[in-house]
C-alpha positions as CSV (number, residue, x, y, z in Angstrom):
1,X,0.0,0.0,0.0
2,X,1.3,3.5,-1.0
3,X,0.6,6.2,1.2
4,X,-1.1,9.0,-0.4
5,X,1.0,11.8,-2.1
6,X,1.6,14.3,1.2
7,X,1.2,11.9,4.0
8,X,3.6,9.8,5.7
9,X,3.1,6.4,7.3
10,X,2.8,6.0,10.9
11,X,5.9,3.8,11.0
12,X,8.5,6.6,10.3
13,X,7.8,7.9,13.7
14,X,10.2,6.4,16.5
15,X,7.7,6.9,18.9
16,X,5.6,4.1,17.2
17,X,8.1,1.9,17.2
18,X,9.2,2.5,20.9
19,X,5.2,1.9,21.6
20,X,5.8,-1.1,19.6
21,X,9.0,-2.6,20.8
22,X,7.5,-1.6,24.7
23,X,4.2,-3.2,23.9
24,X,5.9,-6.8,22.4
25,X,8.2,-6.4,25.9
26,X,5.3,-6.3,28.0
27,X,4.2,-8.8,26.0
28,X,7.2,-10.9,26.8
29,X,7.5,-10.1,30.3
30,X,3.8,-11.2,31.0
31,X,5.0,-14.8,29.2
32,X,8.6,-15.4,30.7
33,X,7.3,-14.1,34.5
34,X,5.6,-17.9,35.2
35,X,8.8,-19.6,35.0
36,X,11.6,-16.8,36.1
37,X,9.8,-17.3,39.7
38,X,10.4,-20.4,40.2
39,X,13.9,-20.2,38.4
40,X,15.0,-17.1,40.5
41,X,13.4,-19.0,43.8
42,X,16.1,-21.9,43.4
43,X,18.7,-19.8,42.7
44,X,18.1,-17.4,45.7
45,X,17.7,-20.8,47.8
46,X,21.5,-22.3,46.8
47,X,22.6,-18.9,48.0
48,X,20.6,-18.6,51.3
49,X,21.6,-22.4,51.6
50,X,25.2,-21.4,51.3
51,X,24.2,-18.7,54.0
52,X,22.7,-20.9,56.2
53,X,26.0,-23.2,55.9
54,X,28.2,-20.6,56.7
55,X,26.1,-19.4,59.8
56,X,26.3,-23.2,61.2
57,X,29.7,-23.5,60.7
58,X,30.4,-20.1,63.0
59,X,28.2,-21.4,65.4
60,X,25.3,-19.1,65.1
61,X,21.2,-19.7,64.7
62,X,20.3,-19.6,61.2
63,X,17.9,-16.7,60.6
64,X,18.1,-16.3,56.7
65,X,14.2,-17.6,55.4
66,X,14.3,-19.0,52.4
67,X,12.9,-17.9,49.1
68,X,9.7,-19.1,47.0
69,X,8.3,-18.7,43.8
70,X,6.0,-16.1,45.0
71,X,8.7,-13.8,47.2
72,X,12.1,-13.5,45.5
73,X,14.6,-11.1,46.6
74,X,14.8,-9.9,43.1
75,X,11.7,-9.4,41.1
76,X,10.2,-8.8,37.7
77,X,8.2,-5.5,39.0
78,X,11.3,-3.0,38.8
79,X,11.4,-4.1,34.8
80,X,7.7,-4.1,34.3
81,X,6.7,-0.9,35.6
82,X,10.0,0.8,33.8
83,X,8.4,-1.1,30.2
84,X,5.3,0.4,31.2
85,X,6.4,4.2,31.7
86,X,8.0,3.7,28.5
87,X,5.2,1.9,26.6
88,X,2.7,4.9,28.2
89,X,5.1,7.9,27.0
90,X,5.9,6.7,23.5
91,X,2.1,6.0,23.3
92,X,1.1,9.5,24.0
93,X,4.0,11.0,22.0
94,X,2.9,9.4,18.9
95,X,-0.3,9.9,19.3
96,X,0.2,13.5,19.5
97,X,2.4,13.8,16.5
98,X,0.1,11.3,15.0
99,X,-2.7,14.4,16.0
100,X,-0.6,17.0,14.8
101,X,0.3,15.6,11.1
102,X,-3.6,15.3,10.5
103,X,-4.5,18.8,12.1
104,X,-1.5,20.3,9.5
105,X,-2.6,21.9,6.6
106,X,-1.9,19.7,3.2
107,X,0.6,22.0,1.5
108,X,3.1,21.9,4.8
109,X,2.2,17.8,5.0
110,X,5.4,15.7,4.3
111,X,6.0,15.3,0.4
112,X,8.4,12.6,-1.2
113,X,9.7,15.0,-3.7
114,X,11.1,17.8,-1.2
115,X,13.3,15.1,-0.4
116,X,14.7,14.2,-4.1
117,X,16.0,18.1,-4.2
């Protein structure tokens, strides 16, 4: 499809693509979280073990708990509300130059052929 002559298509804006990109990592994020909590549970609870280890060896009461699926130390929300931010900001940003290319009048639209001067 050719886009009509003094219009351009959405996808030379970087904005849509960052709403793209942030949208398909949001996407991903939602997909990978079911197994990165148990995966980041085991490998918080080899560490903790190693704690735990250390603490008996010195004599003291272990007091580290260990981790689960549901509490990690380190989670996904950091990342997911950052992708979100992102996804909401390039969203409204190309939406409003989006807005503004259609509220411009035709002869100051973009044209193919200022370009080949």
């Amino acid at each position: 499809m050719t886009p009509s002559p003094g219009t351009r298509p959405i996808s030379d804006s970087p904005w849509f693509w960052a709403y793209l990109f942030g949208t398909a990592a949001l996407i991903a994020l939602a997909l990978a979280a079911g197994k990165y909590g148990p995966r980041q549970a085991q490998i918080e609870r080899e560490f903790q073990g190693r704690q735990r280890a250390a603490q008996n060896l010195n004599g003291q009461q272990p007091n580290v708990s260990l981790s689960t699926a549901e509490r990690t130390l380190v989670s996904l929300q950091p990342l997911f509300f950052a992708l979100a931010a992102i996804t909401v900001v390039a969203w409204f940003l190309f939406w409003r130059s989006h807005r503004r290319r259609q509220l411009l009048p035709q002869s100051t639209t973009y044209s193919p052929e200022h370009d080949a001067s």
